[in-house]
GUVOKOL-533228 format. One record per residue: residue in one letter; x, y, z of N, C-alpha, C in turn. Coordinates in Angstrom, 1 decimal. Layout:
BEGIN
{"A", {X, Y, Z}, {X, Y, Z}, {X, Y, Z}}
...
***
This chain:
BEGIN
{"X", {196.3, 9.3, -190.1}, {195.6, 10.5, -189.5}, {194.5, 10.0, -188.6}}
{"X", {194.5, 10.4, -187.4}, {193.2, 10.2, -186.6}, {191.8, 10.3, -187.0}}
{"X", {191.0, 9.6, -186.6}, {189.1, 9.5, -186.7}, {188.8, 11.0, -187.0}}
{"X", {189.4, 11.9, -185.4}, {188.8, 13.2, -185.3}, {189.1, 13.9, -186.3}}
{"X", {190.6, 14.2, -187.0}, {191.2, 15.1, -187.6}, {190.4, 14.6, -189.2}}
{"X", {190.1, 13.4, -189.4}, {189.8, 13.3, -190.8}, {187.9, 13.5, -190.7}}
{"X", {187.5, 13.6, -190.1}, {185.9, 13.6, -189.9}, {185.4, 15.1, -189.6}}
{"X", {186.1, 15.9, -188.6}, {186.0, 17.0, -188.3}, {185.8, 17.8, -189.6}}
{"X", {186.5, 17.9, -190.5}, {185.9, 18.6, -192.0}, {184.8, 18.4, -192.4}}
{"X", {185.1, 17.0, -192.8}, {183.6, 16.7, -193.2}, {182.2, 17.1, -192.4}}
{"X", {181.9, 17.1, -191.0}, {181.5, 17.6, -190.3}, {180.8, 18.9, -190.4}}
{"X", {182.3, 20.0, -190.7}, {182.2, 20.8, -190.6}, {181.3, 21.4, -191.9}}
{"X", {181.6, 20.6, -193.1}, {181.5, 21.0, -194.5}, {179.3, 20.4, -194.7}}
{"X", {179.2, 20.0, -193.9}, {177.7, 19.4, -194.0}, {177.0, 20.4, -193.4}}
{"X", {178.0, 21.1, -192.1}, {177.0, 21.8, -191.2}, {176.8, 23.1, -192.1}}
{"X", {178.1, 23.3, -192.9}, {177.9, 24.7, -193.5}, {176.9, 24.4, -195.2}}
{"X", {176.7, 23.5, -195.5}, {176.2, 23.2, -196.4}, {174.4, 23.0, -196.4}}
{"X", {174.7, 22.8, -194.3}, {172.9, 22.7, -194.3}, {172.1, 21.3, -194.9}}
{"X", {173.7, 20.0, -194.7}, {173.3, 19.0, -194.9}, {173.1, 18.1, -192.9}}
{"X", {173.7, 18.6, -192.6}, {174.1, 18.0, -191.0}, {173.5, 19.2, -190.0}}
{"X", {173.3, 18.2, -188.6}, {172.8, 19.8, -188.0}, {173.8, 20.4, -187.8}}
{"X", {173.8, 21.5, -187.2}, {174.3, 22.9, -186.8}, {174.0, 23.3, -185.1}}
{"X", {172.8, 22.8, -184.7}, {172.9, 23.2, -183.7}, {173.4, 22.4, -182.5}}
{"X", {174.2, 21.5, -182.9}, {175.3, 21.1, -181.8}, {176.7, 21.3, -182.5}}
{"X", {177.7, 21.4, -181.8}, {179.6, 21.8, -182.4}, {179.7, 20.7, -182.9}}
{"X", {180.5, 20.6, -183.4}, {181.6, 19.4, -184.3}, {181.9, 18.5, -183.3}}
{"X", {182.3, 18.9, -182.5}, {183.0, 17.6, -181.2}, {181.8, 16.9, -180.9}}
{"X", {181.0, 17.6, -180.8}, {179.8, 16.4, -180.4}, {179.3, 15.5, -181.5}}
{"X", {179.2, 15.8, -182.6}, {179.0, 15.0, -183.6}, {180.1, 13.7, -183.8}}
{"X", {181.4, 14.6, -183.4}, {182.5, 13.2, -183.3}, {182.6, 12.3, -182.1}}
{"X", {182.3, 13.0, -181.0}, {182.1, 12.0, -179.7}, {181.0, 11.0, -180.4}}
{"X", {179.6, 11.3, -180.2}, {178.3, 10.7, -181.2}, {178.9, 9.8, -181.8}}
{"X", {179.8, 9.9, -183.0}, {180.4, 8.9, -183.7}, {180.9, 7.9, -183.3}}
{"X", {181.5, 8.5, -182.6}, {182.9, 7.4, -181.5}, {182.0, 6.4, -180.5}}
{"X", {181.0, 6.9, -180.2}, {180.4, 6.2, -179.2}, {179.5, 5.0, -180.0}}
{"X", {178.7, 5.5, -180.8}, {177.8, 4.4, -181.7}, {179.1, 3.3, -182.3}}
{"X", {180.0, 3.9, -182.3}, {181.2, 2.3, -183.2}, {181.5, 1.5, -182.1}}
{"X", {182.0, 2.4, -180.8}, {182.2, 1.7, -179.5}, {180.7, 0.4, -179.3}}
{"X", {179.3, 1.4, -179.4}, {178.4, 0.3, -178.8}, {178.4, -0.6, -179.7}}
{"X", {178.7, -0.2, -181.2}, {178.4, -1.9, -182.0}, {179.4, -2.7, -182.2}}
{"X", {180.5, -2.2, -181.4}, {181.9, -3.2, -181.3}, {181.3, -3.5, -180.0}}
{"X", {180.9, -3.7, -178.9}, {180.4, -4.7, -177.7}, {179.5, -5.0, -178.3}}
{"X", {178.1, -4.6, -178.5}, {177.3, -5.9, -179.1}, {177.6, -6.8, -180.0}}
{"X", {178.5, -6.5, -180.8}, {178.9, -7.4, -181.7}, {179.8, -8.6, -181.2}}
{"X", {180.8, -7.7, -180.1}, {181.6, -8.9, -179.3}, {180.7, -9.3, -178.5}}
{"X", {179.6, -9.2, -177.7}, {178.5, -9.7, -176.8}, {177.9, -10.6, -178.3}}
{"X", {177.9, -10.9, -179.2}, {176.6, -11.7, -179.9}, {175.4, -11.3, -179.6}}
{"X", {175.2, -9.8, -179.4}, {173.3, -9.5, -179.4}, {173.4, -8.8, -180.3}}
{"X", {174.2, -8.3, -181.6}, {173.9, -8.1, -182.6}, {175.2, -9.2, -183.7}}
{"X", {174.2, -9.5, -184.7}, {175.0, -10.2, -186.3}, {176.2, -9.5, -187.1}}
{"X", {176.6, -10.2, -187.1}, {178.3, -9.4, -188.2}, {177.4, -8.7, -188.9}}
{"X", {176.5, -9.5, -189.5}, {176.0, -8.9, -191.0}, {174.8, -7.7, -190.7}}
{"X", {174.8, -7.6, -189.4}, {173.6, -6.4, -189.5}, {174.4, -5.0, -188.8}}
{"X", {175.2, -5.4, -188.6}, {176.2, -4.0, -187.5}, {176.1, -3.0, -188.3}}
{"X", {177.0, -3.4, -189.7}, {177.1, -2.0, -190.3}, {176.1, -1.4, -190.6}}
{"X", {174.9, -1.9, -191.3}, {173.1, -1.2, -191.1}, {173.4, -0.1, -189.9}}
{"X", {173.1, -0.9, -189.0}, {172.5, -0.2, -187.4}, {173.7, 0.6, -187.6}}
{"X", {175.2, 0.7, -187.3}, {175.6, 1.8, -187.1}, {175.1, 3.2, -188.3}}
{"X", {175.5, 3.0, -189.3}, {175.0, 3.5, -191.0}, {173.4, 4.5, -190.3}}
{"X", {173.1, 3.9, -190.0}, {171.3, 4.5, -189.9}, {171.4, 5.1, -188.5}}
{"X", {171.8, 4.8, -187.4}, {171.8, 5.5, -186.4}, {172.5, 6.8, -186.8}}
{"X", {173.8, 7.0, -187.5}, {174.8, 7.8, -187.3}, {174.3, 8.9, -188.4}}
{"X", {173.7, 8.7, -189.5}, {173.0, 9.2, -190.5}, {172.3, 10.0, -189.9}}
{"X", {171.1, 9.2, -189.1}, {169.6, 9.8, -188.3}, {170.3, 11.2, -187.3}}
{"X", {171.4, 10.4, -186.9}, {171.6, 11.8, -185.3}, {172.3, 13.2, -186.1}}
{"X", {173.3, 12.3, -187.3}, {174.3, 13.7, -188.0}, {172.9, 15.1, -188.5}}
{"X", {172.4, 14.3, -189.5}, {171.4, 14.9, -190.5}, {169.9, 15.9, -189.9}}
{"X", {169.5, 16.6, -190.3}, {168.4, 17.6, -190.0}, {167.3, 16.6, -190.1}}
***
């Protein structure tokens, strides 16, 4: 199953829960996603960020933009 098709619920189930915002659509919060893994797949292949610190920085960025 695709990224979008399996995340778009979840998504959806945060915004209506009043854990995630609300005032941007779903697609945005999935593009958002897609883009933060894309930047820490080049820095990671560039060496300006550590194996061992990627998943942090993605984890906390993607937390910080989803959440209220």
């Amino acid at each position: 199953m695709p990224f979008i098709a399996e995340v778009a619920p979840l998504i959806e189930r945060g915004q209506k829960a009043g854990a995630f915002r609300d005032d941007v659509p779903i697609a945005w919060h999935l593009s958002m996603l897609l883009a933060i893994a894309h930047a820490a797949s080049g820095e990671l292949a560039s060496g300006r960020i550590a194996e061992i610190d990627v998943e942090a920085a993605m984890l906390s960025t993607a937390l910080r933009a989803v959440t209220r």
